[in-house]
VOMI-535200 format. One line per field, with one value per residue: x, y, z of N, C-alpha, C in turn. Coordinates in nm, 3 decimals. Atoms other than C-alpha are relative to their C-alpha. Last residue first. Example, Ala and Ser with C-alpha at 12.3 -4.5 7.8 and 13.67 -1.06 7.14 Angstrom:
! residues 2
n.x	[-0.082,0.089]
n.y	[-0.119,-0.119]
n.z	[-0.006,0.000]
ca.x	[1.367,1.230]
ca.y	[-0.106,-0.450]
ca.z	[0.714,0.780]
c.x	[-0.077,0.090]
c.y	[0.109,0.120]
c.z	[0.073,0.000]
***
This chain:
! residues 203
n.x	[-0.035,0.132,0.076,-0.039,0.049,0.160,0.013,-0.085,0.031,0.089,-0.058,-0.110,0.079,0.052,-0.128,0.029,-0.092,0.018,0.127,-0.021,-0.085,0.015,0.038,-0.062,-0.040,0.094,-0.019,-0.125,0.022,0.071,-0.062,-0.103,-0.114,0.033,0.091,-0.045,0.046,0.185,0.047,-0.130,-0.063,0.053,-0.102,0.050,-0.108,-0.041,-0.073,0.100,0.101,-0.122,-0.023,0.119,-0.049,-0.111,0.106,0.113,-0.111,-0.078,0.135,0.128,-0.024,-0.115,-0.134,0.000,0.119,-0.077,0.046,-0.083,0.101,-0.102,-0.138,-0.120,-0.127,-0.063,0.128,-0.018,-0.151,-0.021,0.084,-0.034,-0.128,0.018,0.044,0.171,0.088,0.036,0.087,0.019,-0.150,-0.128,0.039,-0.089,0.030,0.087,0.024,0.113,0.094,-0.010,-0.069,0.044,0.126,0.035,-0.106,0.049,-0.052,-0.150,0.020,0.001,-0.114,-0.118,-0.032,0.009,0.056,0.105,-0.004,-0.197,0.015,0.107,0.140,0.066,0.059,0.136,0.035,-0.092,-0.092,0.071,0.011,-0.095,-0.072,-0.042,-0.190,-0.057,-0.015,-0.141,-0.097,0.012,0.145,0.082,0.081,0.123,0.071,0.179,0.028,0.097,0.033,-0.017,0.075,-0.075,0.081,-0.002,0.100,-0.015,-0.007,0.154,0.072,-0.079,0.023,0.128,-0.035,-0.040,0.072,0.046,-0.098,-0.091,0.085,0.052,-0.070,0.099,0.109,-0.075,-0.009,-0.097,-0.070,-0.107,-0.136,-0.073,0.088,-0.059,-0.159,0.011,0.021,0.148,-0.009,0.073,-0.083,-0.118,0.002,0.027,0.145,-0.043,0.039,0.012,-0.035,0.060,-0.059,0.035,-0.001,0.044,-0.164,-0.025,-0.080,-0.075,0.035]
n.y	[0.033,0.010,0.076,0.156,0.046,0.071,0.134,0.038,-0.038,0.089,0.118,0.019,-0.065,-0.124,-0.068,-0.164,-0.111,-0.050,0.011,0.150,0.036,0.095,0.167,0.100,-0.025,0.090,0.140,0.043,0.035,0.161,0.097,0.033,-0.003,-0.110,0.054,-0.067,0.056,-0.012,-0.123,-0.041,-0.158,-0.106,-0.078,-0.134,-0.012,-0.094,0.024,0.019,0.166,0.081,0.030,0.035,0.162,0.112,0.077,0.118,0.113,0.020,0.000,0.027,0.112,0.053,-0.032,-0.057,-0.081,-0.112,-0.094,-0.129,-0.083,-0.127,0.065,-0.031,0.085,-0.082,-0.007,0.119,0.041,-0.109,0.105,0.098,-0.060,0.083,-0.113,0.026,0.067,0.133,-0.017,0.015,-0.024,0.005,0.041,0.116,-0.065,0.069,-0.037,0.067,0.131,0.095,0.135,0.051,0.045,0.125,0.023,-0.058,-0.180,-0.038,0.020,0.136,0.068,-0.118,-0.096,-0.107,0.042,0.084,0.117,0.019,-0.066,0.070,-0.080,0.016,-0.074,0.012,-0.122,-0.108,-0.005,-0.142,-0.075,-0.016,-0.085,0.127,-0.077,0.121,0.085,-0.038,-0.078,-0.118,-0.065,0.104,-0.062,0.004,0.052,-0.064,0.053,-0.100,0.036,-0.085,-0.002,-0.019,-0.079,0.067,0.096,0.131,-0.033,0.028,0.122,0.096,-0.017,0.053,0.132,-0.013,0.034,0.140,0.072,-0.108,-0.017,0.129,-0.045,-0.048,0.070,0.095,-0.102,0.045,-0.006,0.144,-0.042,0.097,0.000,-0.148,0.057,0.024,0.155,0.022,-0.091,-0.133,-0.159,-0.027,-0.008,-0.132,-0.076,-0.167,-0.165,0.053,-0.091,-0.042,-0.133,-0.073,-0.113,0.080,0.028,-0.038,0.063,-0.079,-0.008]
n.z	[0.196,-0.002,-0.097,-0.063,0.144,0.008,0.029,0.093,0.119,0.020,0.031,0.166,0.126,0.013,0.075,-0.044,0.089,0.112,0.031,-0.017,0.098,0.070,0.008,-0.022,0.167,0.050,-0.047,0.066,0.124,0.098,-0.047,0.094,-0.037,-0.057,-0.112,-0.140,-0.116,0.072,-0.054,-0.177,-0.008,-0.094,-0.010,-0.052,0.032,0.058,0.124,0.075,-0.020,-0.004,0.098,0.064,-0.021,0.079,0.122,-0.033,-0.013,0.100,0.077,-0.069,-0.125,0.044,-0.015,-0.176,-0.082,-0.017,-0.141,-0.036,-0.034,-0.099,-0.028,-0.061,0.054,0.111,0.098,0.083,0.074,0.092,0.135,0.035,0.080,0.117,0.121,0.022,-0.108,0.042,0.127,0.153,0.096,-0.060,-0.153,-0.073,-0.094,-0.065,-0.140,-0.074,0.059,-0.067,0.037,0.108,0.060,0.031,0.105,0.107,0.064,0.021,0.138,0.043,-0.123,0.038,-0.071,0.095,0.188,0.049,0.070,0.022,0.109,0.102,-0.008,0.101,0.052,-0.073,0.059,0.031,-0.123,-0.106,0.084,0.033,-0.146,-0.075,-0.021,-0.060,0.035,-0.079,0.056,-0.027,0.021,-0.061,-0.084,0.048,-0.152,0.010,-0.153,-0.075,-0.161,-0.118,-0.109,-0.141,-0.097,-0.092,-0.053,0.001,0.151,0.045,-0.010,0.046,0.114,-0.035,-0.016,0.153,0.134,0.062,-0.012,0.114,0.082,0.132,0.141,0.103,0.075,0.074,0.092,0.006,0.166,0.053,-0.050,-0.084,-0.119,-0.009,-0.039,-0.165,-0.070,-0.049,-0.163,-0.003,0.056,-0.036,-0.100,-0.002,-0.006,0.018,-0.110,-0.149,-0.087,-0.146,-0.063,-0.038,-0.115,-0.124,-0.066,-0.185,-0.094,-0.021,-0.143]
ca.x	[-1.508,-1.550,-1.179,-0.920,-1.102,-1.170,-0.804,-0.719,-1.125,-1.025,-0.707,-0.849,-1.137,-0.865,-0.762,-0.844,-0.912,-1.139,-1.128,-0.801,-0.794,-1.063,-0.865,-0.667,-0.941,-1.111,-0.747,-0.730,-1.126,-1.081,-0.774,-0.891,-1.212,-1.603,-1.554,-1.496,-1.534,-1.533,-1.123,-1.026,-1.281,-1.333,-1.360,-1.531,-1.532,-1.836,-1.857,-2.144,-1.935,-1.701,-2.029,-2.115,-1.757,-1.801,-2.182,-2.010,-1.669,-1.922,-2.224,-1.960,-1.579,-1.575,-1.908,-2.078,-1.992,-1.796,-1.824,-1.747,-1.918,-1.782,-1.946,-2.290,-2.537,-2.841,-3.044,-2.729,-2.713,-3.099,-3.116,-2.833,-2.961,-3.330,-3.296,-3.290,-2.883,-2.721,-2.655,-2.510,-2.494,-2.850,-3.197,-3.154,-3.400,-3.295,-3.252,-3.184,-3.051,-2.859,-2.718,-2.984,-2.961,-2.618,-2.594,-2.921,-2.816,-2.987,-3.354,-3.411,-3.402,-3.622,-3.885,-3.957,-3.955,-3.842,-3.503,-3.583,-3.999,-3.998,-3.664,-3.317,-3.144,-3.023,-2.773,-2.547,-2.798,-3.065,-2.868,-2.783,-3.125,-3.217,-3.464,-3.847,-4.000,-4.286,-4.557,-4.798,-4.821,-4.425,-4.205,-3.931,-3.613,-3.429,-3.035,-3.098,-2.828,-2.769,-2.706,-2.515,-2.586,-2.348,-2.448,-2.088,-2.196,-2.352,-2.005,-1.796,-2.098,-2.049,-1.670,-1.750,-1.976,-1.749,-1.553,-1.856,-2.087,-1.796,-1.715,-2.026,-1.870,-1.507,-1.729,-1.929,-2.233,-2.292,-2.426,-2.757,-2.944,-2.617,-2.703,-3.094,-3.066,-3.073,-2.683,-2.760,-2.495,-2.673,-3.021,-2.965,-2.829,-2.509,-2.594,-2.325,-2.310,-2.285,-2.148,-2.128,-1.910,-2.078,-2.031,-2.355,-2.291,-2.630,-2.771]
ca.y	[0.103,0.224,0.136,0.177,0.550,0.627,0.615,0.956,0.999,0.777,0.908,1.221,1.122,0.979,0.590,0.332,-0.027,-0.252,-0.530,-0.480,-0.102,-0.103,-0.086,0.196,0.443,0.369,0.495,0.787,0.871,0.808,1.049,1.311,1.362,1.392,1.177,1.212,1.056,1.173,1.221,0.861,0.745,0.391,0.076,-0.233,-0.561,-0.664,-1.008,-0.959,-1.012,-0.687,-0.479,-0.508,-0.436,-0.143,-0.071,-0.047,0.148,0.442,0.469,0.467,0.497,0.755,0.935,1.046,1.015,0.791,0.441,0.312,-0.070,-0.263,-0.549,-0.423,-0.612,-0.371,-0.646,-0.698,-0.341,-0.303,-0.643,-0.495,-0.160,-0.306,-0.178,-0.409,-0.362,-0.268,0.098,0.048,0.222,0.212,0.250,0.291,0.449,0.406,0.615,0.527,0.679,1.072,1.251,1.530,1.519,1.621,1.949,1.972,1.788,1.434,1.410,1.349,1.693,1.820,1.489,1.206,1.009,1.206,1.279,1.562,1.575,1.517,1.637,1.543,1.753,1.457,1.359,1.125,0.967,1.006,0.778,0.490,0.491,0.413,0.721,0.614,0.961,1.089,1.112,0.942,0.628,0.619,0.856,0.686,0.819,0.786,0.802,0.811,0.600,0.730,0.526,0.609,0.399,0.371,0.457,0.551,0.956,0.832,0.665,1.002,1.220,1.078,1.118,1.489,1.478,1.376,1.682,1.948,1.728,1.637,2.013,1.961,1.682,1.852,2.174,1.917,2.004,1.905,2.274,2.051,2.313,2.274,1.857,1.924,2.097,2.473,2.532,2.200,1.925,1.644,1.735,1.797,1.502,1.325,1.027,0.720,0.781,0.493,0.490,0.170,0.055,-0.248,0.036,0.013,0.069,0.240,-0.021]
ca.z	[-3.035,-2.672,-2.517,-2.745,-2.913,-2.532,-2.413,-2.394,-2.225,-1.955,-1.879,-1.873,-1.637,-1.398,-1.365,-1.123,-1.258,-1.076,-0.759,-0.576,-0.710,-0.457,-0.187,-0.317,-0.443,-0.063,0.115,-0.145,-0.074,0.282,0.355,0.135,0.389,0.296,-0.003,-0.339,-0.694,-1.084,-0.950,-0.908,-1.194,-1.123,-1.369,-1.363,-1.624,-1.444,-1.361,-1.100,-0.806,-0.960,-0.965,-0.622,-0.532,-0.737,-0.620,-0.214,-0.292,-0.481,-0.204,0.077,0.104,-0.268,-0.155,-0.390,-0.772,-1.050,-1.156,-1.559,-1.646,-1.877,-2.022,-2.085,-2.325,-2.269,-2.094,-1.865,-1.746,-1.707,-1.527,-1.281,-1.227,-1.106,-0.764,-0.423,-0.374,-0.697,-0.659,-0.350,-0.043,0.093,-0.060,-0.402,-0.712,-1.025,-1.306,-1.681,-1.965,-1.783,-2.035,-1.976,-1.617,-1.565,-1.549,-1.387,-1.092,-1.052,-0.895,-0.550,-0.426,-0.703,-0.592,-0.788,-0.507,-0.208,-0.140,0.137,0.163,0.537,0.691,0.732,1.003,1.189,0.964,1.144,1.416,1.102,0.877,1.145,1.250,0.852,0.736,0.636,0.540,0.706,0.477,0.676,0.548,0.491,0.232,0.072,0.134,-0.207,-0.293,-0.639,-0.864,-1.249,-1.529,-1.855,-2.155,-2.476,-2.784,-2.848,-2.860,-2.523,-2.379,-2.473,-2.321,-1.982,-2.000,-2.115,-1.834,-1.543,-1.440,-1.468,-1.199,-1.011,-0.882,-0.622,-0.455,-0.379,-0.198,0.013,0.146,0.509,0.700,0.698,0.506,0.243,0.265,0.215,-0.091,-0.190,-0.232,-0.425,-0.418,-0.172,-0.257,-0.608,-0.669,-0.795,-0.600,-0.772,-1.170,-1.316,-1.743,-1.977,-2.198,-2.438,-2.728,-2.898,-3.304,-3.530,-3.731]
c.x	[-0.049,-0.043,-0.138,-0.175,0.041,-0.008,-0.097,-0.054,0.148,-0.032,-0.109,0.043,0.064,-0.072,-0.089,0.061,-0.062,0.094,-0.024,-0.109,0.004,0.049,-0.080,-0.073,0.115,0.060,-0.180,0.010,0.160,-0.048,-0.118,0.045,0.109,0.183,0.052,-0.066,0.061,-0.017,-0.150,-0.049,0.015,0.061,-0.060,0.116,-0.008,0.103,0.023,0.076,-0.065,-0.069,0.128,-0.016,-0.116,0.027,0.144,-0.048,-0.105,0.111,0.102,-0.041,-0.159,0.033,0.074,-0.008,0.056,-0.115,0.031,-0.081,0.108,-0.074,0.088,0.090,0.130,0.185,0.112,-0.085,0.029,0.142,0.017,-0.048,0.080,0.155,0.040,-0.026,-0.186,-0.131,-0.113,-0.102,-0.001,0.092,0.119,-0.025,0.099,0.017,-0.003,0.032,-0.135,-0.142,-0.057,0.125,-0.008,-0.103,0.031,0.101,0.008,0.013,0.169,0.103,0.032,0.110,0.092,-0.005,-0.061,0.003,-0.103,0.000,0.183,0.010,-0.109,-0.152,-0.103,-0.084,-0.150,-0.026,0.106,0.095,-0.044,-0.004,0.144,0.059,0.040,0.166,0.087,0.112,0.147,0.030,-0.020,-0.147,-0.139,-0.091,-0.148,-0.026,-0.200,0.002,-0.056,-0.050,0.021,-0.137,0.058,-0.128,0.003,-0.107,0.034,0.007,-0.131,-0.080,0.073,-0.052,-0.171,-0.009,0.046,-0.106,-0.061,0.105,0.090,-0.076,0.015,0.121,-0.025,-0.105,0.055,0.074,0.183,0.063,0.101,0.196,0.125,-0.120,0.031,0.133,0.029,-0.068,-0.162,0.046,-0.041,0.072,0.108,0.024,-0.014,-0.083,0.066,-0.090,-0.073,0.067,-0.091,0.006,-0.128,0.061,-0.095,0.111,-0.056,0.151,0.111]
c.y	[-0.170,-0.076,-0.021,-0.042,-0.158,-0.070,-0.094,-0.058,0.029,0.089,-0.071,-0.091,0.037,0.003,0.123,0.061,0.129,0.102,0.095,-0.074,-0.182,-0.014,-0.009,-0.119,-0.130,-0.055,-0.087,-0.165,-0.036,-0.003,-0.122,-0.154,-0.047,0.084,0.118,-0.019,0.097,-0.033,0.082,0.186,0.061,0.114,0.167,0.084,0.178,0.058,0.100,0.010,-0.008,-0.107,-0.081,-0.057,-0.054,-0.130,-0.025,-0.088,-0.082,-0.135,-0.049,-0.068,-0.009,-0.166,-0.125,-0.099,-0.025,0.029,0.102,0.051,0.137,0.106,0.068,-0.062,0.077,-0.061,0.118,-0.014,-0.122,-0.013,0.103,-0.092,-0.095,0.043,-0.123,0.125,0.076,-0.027,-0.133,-0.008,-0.046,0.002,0.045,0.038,-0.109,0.036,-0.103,0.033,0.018,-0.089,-0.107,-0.066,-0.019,-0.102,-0.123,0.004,0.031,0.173,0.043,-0.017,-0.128,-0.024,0.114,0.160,0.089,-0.007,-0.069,-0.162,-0.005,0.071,-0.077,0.039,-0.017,0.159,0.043,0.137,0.102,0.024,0.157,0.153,0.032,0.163,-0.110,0.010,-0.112,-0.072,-0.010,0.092,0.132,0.040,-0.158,0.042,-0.048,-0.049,0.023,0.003,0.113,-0.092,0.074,0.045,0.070,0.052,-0.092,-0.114,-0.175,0.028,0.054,-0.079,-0.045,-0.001,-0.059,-0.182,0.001,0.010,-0.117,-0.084,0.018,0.050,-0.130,0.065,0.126,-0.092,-0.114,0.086,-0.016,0.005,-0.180,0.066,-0.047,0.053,0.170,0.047,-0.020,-0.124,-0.007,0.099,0.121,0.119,-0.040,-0.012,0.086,0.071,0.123,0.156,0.011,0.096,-0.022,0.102,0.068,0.098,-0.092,-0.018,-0.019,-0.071,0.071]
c.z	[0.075,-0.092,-0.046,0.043,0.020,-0.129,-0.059,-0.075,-0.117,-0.180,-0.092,-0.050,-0.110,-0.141,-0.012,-0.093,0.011,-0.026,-0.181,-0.108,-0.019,-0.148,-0.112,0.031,0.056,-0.166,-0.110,0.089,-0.019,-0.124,-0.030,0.071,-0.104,0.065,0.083,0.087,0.112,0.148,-0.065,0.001,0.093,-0.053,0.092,0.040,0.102,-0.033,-0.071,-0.126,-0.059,0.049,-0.076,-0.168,-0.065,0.033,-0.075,-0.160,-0.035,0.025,-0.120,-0.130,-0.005,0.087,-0.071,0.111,0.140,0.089,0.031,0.142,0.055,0.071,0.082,0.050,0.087,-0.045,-0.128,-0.116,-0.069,-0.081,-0.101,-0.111,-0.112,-0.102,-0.104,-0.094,-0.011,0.093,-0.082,-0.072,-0.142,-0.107,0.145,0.134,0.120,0.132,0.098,0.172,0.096,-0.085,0.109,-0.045,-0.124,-0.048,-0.056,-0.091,-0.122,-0.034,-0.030,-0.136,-0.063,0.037,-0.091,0.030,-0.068,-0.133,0.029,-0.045,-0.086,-0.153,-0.077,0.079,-0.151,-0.009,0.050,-0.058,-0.090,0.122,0.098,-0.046,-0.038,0.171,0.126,0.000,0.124,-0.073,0.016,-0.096,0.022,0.004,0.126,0.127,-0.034,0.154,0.004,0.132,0.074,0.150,0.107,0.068,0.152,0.124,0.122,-0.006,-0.033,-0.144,-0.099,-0.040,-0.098,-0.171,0.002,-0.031,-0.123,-0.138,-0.104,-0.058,-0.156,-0.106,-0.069,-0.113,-0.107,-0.082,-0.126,-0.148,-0.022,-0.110,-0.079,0.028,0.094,0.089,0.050,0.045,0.122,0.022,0.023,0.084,0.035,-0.026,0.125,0.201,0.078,-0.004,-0.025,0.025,0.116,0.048,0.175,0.137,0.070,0.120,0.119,0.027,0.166,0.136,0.077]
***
């Protein structure tokens, strides 16, 4: 029977419709040049865990569309990005869907709402059903969608670790202040570090 490593891999909203030069975010004048050089950064560390049999999950930001169509966008959300649109991170969407460099390592999907990955998605029965112990975070942003499913995953006994430069946020100053607080909570260490250390850690 082939090994599972209990490591497994989240990657926070690495999707098209944030990264894309043809997603909402780069419409929106929002794109983020420091997001869209994750993709490239984090899949060796993605492909580590899956030669391990390990699983790596992805998180979807998702708007869900209402009777109409229209989608359902928190006031908060629309006050800061008030160029979203109908059709932008819809379910099963282009926009929606992880960036193509990534996609084929990506297990399992789920669809999320707000900041974390946890809150009202099935991430959590998935990760315990597949025996995970360790869980690896990386993606978009660093003070948002990525502080939120580590604490998340630190109240759920997860042995949890962050990749300091698999993450970014819209300013240096709150991804180095978020990478500090939640050192309090899971072990920060760079994608190299991580893949030194992989024959310790996956085995």
């Amino acid at each position: 029977m082939k090994h599972h490593t209990k490591t497994a891999m989240l990657i926070v909203d690495l999707q098209n419709d944030f990264l894309s030069d043809e997603g909402a975010y780069a419409r929106g004048n929002t794109s983020s040049a420091l997001a869209k050089a994750l993709p490239e950064r984090v899949l060796p560390v993605a492909q580590a865990i899956k030669a391990q049999g390990g699983l790596v999950c992805a998180s979807l930001f998702t708007l869900w569309p209402d009777a109409l169509g229209e989608p359902m966008i928190s006031a908060h959300l629309l006050e800061k990005r008030p160029f979203l649109r109908r059709g932008d991170f819809a379910p099963n969407s282009w926009g929606q869907g992880v960036v193509e460099a990534l996609a084929p390592v990506v297990d399992v999907s789920v669809c999320k709402v707000a900041y974390s990955a946890f809150f009202n998605t099935q991430l959590d029965w998935v990760l315990k059903k597949a025996g995970v112990e360790r869980l690896l975070v990386c993606g978009i942003v660093t003070n948002g969608g990525v502080a939120s499913s580590v604490r998340d995953a630190h109240v759920r006994d997860y042995d949890t670790w962050v990749l300091s430069d698999g993450c970014a946020a819209f300013a240096d100053a709150q991804h180095q202040a978020a990478l500090s607080d939640m050192a309090s909570v899971a072990r920060v260490l760079t994608c190299q570090e991580f893949l030194e250390q992989e024959g310790q850690v996956l085995p």
